[in-house]
PQR file with spaces between the fields and no chain letter, atoms N, CA, C, O and H, PARSE charges and radii, in Angstrom:
ATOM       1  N    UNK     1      29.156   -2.457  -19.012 -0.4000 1.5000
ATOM       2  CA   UNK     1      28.009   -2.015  -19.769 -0.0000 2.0000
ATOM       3  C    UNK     1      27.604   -0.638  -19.276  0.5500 1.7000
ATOM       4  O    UNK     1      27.621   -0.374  -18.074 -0.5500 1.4000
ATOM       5  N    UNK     2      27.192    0.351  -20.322 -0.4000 1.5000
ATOM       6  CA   UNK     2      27.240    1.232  -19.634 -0.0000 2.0000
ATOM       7  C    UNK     2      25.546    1.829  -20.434  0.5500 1.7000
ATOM       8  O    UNK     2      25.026    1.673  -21.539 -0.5500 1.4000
ATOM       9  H    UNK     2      27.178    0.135  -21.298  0.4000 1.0000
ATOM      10  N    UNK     3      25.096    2.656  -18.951 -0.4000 1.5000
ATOM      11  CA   UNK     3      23.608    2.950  -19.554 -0.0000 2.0000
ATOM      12  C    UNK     3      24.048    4.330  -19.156  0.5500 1.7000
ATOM      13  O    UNK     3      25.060    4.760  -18.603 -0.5500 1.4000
ATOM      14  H    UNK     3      25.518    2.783  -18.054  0.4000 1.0000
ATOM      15  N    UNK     4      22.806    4.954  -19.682 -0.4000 1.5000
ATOM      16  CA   UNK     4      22.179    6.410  -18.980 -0.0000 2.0000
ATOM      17  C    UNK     4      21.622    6.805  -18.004  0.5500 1.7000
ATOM      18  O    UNK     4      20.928    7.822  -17.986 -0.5500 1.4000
ATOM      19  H    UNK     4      21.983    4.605  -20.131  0.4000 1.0000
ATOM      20  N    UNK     5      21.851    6.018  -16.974 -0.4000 1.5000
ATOM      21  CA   UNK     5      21.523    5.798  -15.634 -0.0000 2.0000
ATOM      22  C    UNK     5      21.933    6.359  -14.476  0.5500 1.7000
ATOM      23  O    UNK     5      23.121    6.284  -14.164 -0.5500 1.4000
ATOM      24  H    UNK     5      22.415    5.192  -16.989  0.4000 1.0000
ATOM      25  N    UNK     6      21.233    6.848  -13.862 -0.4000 1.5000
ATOM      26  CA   UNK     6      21.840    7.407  -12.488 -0.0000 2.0000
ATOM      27  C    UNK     6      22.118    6.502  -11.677  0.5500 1.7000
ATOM      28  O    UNK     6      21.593    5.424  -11.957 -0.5500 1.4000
ATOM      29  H    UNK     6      20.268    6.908  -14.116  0.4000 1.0000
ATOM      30  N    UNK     7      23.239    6.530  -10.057 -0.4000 1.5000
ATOM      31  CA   UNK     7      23.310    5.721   -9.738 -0.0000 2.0000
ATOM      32  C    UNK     7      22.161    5.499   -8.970  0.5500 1.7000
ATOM      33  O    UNK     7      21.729    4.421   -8.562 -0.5500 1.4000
ATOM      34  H    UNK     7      23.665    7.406   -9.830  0.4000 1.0000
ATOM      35  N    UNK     8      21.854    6.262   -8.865 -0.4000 1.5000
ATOM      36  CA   UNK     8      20.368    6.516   -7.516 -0.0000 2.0000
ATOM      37  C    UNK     8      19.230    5.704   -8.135  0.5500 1.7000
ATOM      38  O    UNK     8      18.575    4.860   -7.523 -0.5500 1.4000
ATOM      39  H    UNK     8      22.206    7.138   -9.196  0.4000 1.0000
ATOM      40  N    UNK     9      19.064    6.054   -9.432 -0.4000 1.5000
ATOM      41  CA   UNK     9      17.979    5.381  -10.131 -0.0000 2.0000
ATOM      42  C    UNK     9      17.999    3.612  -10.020  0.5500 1.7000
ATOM      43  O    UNK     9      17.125    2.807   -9.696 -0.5500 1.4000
ATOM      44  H    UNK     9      19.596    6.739   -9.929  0.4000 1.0000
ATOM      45  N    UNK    10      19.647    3.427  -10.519 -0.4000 1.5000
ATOM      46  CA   UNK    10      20.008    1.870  -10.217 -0.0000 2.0000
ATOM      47  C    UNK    10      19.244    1.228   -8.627  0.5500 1.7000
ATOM      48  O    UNK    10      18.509    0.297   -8.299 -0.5500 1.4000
ATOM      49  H    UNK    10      20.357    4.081  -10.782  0.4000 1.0000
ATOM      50  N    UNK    11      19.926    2.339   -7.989 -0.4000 1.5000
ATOM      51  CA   UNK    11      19.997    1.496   -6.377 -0.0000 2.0000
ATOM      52  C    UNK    11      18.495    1.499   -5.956  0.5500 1.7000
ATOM      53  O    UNK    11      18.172    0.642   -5.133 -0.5500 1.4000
ATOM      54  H    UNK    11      20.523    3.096   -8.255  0.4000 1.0000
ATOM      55  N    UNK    12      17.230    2.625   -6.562 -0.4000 1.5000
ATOM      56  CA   UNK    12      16.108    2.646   -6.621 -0.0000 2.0000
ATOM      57  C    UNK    12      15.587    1.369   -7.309  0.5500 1.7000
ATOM      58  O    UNK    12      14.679    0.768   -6.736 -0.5500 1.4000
ATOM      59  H    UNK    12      17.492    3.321   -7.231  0.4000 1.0000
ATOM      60  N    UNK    13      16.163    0.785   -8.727 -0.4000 1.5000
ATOM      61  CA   UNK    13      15.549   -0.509   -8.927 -0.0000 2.0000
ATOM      62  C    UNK    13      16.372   -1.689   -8.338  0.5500 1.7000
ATOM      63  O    UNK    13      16.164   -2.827   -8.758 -0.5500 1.4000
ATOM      64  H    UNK    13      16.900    1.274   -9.193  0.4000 1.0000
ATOM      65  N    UNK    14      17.228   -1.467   -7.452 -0.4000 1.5000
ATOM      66  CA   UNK    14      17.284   -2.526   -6.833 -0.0000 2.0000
ATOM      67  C    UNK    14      16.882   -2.597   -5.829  0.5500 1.7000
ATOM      68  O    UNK    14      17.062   -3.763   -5.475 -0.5500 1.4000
ATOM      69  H    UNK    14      17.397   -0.542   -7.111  0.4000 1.0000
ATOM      70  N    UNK    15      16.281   -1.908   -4.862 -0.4000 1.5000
ATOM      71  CA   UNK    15      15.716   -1.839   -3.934 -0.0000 2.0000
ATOM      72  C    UNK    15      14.458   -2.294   -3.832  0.5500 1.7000
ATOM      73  O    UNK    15      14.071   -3.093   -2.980 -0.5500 1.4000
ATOM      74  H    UNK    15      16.134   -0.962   -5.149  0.4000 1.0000
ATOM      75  N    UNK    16      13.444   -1.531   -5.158 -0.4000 1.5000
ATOM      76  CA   UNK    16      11.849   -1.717   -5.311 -0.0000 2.0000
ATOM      77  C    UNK    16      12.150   -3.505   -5.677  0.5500 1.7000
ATOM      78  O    UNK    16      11.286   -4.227   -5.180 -0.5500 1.4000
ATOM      79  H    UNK    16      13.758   -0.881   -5.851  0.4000 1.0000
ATOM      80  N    UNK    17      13.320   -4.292   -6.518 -0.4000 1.5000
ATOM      81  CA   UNK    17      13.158   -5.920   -6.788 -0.0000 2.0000
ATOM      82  C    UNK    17      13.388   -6.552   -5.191  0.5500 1.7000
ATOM      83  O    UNK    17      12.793   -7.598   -4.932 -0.5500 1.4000
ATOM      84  H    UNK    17      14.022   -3.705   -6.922  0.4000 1.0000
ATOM      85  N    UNK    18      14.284   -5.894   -4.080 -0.4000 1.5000
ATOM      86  CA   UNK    18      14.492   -6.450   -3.179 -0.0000 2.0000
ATOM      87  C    UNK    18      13.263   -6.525   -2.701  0.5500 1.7000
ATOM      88  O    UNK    18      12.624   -7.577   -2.684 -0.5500 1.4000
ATOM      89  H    UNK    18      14.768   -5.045   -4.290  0.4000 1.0000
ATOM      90  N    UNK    19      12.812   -5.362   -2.254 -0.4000 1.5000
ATOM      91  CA   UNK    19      11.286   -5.368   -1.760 -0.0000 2.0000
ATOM      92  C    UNK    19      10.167   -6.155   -1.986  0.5500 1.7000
ATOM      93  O    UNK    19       9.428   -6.537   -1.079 -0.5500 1.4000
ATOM      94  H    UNK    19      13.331   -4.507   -2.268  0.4000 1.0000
ATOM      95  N    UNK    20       9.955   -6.505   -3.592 -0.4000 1.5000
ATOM      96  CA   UNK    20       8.883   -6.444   -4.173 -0.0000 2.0000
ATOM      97  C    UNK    20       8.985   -8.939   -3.821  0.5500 1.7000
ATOM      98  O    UNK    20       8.241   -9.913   -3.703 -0.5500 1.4000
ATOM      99  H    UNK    20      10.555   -6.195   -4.330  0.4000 1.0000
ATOM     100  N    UNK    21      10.692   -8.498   -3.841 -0.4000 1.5000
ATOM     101  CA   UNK    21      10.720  -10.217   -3.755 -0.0000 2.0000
ATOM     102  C    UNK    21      10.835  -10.713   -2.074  0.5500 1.7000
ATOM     103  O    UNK    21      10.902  -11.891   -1.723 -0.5500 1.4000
ATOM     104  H    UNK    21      11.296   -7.707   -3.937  0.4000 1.0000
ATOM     105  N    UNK    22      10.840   -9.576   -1.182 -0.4000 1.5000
ATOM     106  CA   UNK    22      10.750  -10.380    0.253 -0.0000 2.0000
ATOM     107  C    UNK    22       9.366   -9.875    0.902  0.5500 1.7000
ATOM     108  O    UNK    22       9.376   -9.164    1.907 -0.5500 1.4000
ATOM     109  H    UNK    22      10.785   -8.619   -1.467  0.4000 1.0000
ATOM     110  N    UNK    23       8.207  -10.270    0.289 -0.4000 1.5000
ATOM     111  CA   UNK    23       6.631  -10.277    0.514 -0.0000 2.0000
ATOM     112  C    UNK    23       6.807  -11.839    1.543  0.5500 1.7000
ATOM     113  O    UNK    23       6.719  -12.858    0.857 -0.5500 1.4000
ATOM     114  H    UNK    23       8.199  -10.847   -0.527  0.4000 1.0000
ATOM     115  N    UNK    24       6.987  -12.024    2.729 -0.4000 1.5000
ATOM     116  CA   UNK    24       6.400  -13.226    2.945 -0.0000 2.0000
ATOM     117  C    UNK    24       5.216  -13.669    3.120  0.5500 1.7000
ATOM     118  O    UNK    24       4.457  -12.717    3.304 -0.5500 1.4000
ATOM     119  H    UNK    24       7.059  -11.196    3.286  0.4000 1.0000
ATOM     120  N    UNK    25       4.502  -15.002    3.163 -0.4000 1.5000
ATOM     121  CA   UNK    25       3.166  -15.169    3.479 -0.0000 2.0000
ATOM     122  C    UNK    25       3.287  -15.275    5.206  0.5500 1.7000
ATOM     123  O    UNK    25       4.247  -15.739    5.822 -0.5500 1.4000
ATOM     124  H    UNK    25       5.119  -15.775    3.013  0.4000 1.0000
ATOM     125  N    UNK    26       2.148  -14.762    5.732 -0.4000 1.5000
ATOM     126  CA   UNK    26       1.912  -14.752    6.996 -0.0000 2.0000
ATOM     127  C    UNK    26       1.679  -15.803    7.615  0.5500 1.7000
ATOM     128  O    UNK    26       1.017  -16.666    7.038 -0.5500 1.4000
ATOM     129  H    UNK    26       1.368  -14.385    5.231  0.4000 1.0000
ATOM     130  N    UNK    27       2.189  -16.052    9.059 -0.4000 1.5000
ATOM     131  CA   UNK    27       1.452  -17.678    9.410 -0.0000 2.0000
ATOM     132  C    UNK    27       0.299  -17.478   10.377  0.5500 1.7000
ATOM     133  O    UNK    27      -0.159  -18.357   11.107 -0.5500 1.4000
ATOM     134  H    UNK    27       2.728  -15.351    9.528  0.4000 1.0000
ATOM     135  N    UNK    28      -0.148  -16.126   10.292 -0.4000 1.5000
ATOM     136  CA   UNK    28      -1.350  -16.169   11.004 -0.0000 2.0000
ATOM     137  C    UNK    28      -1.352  -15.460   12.642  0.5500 1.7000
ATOM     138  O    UNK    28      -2.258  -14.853   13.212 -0.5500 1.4000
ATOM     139  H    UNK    28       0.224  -15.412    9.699  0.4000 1.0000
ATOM     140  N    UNK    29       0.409  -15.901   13.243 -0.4000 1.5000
ATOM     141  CA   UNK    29       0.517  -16.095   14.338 -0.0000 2.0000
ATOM     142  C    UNK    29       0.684  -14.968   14.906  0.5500 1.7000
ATOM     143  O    UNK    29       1.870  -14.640   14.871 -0.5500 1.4000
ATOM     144  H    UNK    29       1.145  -16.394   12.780  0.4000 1.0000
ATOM     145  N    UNK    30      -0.096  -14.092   15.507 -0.4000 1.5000
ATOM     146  CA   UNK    30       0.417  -12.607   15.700 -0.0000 2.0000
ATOM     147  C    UNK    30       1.444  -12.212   16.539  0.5500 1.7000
ATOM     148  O    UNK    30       1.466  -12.771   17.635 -0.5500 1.4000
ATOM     149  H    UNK    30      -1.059  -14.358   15.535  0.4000 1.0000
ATOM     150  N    UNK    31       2.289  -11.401   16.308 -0.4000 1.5000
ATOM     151  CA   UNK    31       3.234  -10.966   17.385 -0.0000 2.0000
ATOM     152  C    UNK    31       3.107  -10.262   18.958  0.5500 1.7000
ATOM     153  O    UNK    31       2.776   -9.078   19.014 -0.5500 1.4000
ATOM     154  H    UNK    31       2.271  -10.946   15.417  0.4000 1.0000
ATOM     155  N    UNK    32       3.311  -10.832   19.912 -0.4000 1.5000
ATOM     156  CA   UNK    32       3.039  -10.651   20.899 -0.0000 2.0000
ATOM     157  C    UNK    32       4.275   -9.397   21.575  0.5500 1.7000
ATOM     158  O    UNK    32       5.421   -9.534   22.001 -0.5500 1.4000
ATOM     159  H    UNK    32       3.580  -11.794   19.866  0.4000 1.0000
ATOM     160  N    UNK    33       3.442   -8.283   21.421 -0.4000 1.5000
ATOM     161  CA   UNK    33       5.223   -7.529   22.009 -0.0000 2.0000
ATOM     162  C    UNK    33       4.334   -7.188   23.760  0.5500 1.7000
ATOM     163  O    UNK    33       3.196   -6.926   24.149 -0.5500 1.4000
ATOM     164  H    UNK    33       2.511   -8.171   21.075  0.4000 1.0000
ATOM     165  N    UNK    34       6.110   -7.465   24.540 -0.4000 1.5000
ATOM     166  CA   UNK    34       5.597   -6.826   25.973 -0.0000 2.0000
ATOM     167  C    UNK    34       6.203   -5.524   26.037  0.5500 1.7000
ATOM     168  O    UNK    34       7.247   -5.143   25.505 -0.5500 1.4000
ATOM     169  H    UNK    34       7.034   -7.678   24.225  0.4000 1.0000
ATOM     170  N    UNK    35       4.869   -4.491   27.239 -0.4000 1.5000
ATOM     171  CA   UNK    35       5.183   -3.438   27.545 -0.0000 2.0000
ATOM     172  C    UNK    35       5.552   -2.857   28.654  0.5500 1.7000
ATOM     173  O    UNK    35       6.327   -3.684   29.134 -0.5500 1.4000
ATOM     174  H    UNK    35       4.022   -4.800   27.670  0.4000 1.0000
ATOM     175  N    UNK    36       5.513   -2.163   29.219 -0.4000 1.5000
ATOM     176  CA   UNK    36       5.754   -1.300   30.684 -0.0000 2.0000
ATOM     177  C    UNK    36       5.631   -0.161   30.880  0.5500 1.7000
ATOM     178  O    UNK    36       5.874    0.869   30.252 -0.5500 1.4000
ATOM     179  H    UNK    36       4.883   -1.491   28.829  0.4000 1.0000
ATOM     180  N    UNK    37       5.052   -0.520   32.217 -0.4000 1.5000
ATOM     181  CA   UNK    37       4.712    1.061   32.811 -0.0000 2.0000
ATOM     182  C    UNK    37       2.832    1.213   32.284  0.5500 1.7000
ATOM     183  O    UNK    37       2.122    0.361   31.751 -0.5500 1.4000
ATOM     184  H    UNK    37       4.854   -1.357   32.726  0.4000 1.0000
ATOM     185  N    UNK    38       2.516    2.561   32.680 -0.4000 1.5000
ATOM     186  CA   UNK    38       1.526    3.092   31.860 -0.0000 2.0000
ATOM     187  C    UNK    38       1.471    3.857   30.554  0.5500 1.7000
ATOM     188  O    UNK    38       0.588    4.683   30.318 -0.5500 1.4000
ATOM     189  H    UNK    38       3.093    3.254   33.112  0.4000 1.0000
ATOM     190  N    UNK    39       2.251    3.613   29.884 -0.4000 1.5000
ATOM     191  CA   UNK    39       2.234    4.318   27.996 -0.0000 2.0000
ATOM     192  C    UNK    39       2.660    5.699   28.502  0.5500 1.7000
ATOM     193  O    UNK    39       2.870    6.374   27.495 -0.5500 1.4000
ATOM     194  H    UNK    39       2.968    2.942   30.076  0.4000 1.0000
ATOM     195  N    UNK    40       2.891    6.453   29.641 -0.4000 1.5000
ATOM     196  CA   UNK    40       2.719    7.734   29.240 -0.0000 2.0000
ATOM     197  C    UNK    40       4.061    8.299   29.667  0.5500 1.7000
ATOM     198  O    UNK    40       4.788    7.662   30.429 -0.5500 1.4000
ATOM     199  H    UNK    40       2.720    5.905   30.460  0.4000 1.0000
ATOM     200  N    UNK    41       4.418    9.563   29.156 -0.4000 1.5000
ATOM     201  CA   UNK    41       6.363   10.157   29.325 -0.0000 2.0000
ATOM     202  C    UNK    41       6.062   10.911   30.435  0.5500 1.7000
ATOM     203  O    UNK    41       4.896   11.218   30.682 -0.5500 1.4000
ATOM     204  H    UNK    41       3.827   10.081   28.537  0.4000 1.0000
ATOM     205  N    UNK    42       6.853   11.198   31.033 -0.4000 1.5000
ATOM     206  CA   UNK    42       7.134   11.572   32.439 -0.0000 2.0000
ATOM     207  C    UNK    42       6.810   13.469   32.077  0.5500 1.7000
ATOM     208  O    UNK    42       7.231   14.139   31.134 -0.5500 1.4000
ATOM     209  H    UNK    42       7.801   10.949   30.832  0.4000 1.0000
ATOM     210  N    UNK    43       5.833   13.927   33.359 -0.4000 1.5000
ATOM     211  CA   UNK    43       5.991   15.257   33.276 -0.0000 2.0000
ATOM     212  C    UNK    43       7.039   16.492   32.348  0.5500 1.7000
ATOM     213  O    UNK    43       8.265   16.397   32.393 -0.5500 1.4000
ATOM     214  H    UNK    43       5.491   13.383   34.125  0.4000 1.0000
ATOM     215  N    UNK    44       6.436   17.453   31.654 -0.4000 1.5000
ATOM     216  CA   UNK    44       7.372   18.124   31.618 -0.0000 2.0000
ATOM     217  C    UNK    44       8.461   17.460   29.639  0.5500 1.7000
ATOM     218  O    UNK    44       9.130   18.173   28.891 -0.5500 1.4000
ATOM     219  H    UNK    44       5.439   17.530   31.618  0.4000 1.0000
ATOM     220  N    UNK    45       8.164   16.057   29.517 -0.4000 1.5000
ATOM     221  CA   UNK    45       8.889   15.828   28.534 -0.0000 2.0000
ATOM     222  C    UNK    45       8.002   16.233   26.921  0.5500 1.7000
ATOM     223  O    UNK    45       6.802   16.172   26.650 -0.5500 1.4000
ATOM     224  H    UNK    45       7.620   15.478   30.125  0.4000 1.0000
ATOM     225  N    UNK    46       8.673   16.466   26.449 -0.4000 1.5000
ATOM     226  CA   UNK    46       7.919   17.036   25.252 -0.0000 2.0000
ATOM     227  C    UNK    46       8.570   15.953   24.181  0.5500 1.7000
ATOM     228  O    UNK    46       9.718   16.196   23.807 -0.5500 1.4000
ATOM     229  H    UNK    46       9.647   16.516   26.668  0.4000 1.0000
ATOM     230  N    UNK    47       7.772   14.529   23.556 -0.4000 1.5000
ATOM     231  CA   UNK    47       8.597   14.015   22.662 -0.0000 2.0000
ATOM     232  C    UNK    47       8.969   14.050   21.043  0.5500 1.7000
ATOM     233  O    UNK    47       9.462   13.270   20.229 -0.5500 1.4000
ATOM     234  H    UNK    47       6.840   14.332   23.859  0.4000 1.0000
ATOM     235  N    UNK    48       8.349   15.666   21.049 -0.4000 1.5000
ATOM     236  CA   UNK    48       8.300   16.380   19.692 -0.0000 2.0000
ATOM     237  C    UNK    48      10.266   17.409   19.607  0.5500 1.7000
ATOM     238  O    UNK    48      10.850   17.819   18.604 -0.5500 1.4000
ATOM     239  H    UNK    48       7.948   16.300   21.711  0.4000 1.0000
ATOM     240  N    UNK    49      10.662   17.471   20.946 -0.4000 1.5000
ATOM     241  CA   UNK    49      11.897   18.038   21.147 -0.0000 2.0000
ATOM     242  C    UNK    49      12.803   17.188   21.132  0.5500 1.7000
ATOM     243  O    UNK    49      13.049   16.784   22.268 -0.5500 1.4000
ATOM     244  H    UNK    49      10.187   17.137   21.761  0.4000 1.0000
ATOM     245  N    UNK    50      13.478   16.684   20.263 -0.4000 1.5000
ATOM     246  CA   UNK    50      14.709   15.828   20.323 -0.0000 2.0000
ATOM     247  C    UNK    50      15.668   16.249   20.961  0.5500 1.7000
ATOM     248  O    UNK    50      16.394   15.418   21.506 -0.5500 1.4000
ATOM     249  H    UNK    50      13.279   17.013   19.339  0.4000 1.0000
ATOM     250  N    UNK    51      15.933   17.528   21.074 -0.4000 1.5000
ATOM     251  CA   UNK    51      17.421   17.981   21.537 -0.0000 2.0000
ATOM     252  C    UNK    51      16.839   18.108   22.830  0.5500 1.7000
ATOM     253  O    UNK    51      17.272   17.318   23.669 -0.5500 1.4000
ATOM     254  H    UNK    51      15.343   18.203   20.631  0.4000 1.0000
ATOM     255  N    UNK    52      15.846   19.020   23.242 -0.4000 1.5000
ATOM     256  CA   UNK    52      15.472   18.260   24.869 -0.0000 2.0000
ATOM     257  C    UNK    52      15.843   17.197   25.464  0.5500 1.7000
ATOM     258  O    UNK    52      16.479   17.138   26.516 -0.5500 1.4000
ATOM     259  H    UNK    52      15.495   19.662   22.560  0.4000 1.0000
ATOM     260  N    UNK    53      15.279   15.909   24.507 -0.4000 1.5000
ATOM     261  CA   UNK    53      14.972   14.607   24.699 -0.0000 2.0000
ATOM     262  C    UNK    53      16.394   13.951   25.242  0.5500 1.7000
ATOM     263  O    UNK    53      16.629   13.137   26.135 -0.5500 1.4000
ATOM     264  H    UNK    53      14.762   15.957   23.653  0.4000 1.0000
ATOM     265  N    UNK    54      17.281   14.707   24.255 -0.4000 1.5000
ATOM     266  CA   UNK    54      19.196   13.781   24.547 -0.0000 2.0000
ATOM     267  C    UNK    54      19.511   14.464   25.524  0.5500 1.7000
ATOM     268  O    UNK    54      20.028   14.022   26.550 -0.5500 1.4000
ATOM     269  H    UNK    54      17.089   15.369   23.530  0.4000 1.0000
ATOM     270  N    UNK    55      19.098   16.144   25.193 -0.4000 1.5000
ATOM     271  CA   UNK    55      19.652   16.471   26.991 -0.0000 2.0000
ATOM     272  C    UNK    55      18.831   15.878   28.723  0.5500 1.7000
ATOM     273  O    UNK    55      19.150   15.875   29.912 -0.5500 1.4000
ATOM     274  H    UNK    55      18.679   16.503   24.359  0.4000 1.0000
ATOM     275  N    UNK    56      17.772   15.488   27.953 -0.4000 1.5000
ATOM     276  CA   UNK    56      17.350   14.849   29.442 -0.0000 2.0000
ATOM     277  C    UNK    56      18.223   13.521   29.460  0.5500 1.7000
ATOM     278  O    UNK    56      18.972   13.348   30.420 -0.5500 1.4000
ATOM     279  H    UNK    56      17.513   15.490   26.987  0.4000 1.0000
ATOM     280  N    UNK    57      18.164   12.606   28.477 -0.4000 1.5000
ATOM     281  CA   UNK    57      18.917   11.555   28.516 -0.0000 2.0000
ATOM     282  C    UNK    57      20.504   11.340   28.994  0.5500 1.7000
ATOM     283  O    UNK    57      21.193   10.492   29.561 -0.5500 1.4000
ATOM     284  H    UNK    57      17.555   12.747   27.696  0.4000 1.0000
ATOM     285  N    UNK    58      20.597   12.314   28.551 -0.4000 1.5000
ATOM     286  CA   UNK    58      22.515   12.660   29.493 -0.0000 2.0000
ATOM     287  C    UNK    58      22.440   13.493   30.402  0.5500 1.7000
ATOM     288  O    UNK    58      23.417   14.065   30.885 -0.5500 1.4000
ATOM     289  H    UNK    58      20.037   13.003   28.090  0.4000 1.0000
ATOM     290  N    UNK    59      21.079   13.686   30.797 -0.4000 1.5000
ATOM     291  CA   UNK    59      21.722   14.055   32.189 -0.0000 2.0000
ATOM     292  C    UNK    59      21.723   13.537   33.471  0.5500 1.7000
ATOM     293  O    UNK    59      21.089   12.484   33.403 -0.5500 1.4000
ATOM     294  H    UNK    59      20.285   13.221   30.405  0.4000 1.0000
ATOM     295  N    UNK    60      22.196   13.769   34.884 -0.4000 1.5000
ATOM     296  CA   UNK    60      22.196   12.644   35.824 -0.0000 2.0000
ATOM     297  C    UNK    60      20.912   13.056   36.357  0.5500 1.7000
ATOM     298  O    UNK    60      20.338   12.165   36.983 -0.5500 1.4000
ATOM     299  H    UNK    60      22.711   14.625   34.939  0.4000 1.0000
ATOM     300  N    UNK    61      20.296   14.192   36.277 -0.4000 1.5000
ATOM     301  CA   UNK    61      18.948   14.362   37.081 -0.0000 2.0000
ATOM     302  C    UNK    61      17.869   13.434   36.008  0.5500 1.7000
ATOM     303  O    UNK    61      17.962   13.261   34.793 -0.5500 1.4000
ATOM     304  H    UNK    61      20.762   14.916   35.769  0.4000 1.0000
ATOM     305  N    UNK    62      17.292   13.154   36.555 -0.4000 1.5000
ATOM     306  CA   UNK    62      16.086   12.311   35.660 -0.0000 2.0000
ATOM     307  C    UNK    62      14.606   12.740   35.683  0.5500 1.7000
ATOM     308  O    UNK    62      13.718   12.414   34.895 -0.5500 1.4000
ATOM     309  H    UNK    62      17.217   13.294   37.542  0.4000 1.0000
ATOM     310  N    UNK    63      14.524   13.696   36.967 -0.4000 1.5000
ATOM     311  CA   UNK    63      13.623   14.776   37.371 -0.0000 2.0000
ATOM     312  C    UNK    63      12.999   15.863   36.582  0.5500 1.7000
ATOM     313  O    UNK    63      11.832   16.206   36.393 -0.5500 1.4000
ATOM     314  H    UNK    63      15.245   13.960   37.608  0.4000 1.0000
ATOM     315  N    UNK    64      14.494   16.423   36.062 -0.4000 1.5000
ATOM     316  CA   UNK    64      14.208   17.308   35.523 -0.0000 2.0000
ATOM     317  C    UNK    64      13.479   18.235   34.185  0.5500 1.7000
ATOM     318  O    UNK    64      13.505   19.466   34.200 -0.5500 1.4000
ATOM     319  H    UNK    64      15.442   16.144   36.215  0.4000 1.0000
C-alpha cells in the first residue's frame, strides 16, 4: 500500500501510538534511588565540557 508519506512521518506515528499506549497507572510506591558522596564534582571539573570530561576520564591522573 502505498501513501504520501514520509518515512519519518510513519515512524513519528508510530512512536506518538507506542507512547500514547504505554501510560502505566502508578502504584503509589515511590522509587527509592541510592546516592554517594556529597552531590558535588571534584575541583576544577567543569560538567558543561564534555571533551574535558572524557579527557579527565581517560586519564590515569584523577587529580587533575
Amino acid at each position: 500500500m502505498e501513501t504520501d508519506r514520509t518515512l519519518t512521518s510513519v515512524i513519528e506515528d508510530a512512536l506518538r501510538a507506542a507512547l500514547a499506549g504505554s501510560e502505566r497507572k502508578r502504584d503509589g510506591n515511590p522509587v527509592v534511588l541510592t546516592t554517594f558522596g556529597g552531590g558535588w564534582t571534584l575541583p576544577g571539573v567543569d560538567i558543561d565540557d564534555s571533551a574535558s570530561l572524557l579527557d579527565r576520564m581517560e586519564s590515569d591522573d584523577r587529580t587533575a
